[in-house]
C-alpha positions in Angstrom: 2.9 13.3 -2.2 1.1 11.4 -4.9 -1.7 8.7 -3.3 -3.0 6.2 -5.5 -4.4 2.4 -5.5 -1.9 0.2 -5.2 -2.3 -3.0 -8.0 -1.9 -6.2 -6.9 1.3 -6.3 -9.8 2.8 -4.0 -7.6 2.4 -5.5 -4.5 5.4 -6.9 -3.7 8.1 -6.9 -0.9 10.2 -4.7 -2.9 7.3 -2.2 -2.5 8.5 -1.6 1.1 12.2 -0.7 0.4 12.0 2.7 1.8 9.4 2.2 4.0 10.4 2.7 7.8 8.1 1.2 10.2 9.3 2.3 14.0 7.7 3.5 16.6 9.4 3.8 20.3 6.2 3.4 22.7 5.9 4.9 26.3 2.5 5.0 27.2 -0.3 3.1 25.7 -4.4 3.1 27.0 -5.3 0.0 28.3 -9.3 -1.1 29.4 -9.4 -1.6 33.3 -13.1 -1.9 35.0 -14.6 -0.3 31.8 -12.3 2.8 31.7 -9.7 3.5 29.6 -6.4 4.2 31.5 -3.0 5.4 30.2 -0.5 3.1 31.7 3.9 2.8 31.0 4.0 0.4 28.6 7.4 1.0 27.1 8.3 -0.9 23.9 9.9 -0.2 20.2 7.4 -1.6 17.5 9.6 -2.7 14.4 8.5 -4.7 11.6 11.0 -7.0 10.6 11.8 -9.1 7.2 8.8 -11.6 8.2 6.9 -9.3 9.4 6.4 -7.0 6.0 6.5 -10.6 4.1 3.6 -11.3 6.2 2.0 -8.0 5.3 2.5 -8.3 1.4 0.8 -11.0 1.7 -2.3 -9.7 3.5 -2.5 -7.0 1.2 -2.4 -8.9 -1.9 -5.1 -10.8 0.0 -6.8 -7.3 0.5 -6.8 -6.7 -3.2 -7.8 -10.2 -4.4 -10.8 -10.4 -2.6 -11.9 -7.1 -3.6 -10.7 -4.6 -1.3 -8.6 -1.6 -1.6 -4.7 -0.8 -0.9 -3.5 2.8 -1.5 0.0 4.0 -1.0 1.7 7.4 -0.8 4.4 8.1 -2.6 7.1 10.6 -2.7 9.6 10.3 -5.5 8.5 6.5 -6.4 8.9 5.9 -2.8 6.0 3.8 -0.2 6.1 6.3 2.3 2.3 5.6 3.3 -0.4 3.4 3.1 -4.1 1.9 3.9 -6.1 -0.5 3.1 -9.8 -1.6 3.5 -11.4 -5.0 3.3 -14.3 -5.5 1.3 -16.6 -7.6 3.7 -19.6 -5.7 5.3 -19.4 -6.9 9.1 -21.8 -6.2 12.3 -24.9 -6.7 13.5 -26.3 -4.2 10.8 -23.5 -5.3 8.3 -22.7 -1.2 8.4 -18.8 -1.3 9.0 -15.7 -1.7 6.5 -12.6 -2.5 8.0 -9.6 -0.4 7.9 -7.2 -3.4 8.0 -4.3 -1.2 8.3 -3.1 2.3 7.9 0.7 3.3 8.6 3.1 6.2 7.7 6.8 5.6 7.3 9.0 7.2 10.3 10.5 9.3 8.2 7.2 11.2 6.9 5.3 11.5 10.0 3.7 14.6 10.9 3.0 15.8 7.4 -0.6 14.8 6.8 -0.1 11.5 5.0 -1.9 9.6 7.5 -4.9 12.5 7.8 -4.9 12.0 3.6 -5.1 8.1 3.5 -7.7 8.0 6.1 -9.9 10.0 4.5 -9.3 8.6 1.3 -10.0 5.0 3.0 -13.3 6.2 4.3 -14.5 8.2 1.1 -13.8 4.1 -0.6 -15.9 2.5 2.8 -18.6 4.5 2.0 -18.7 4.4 -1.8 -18.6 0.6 -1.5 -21.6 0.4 1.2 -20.5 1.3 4.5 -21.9 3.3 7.1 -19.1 2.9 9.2 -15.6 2.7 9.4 -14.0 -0.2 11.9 -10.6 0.5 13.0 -8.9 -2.4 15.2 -5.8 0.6 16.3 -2.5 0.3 18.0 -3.2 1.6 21.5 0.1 3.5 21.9 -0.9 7.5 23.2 0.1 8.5 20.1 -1.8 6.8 17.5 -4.7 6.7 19.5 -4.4 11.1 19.3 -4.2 10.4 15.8 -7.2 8.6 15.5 -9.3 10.9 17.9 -8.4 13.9 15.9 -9.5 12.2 12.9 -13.1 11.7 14.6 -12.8 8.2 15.5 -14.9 6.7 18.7 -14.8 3.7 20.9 -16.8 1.6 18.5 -20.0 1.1 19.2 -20.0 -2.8 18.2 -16.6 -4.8 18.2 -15.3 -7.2 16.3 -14.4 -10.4 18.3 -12.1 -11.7 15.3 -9.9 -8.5 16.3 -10.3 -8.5 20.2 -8.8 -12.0 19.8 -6.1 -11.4 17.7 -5.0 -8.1 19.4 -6.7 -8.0 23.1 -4.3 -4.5 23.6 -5.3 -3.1 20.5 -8.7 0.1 21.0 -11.8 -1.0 18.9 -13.0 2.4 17.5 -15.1 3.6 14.4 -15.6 6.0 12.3 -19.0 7.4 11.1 -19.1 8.1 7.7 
């Protein structure tokens, strides 16, 4: 598995050819009377056509305004990636945001996702951060993942992300 930056020349829909984004949902945590509660909340999260259109563009936003994309590869092939924005944000302008991190289906459980998170944070807090803000999918799952990676309930959230995604667990990462 080969990680690198990902150039803004080669971010392009075509990029996500062999990229599978699935994920079949039974339980996710949701926030009742302060407490986090894992509730049956049964779904399949695809992307479709739009929806990675929509992410190239994000990401060549990402890149453009000075933040970071990397991808993993495996034979010339996205199987991986994350990206940071490059906006210090909170009260003590201490957190990067991990805009998005994701692992194709067909590579999951290999370490990719452990690799890219850590090489996301090692680029947060080269570029000023003290903290790592992670806006996560709030599926069992990908909430272990997060956990095991040392990730808390933030201590701060972000009210652009509560918005967009009310479901979604605001944690952070202390770098």
């Amino acid at each position: 598995m080969n990680i690198k930056e990902v150039s803004l020349e080669d971010m392009n829909y075509q990029l996500f050819n062999h990229f599978k984004r699935h994920q079949e949902v039974t339980k996710c945590y949701r926030k009742i009377a302060g407490e986090w509660i894992i509730k049956d909340v049964p779904f399949i999260d695809e992307w479709s056509e739009e929806d990675y259109q929509f992410l190239v563009t994000c990401l060549r936003n990402t890149i453009v305004t000075g933040g970071v994309v990397y991808g993993a590869f495996e034979d010339n092939q996205l199987k991986g990636f994350a990206s940071v924005e490059p906006t210090l944000f909170g009260t003590n302008k201490e957190y990067l945001d991990l805009s998005s991190i994701h692992v194709s289906e067909d590579m999951r459980g290999n370490g990719i996702g452990r690799t890219l998170f850590q090489t996301a944070a090692d680029w947060a807090k080269n570029h000023g951060a003290k903290k790592l803000y992670i806006s996560a999918h709030s599926a069992v799952e990908t909430q272990a993942f997060y956990k095991e990676m040392g990730c808390v309930e933030a201590a701060e959230y972000n009210a652009d992300h509560v918005e967009k995604e009310p479901f979604d667990c605001q944690l952070e990462y202390i770098l």
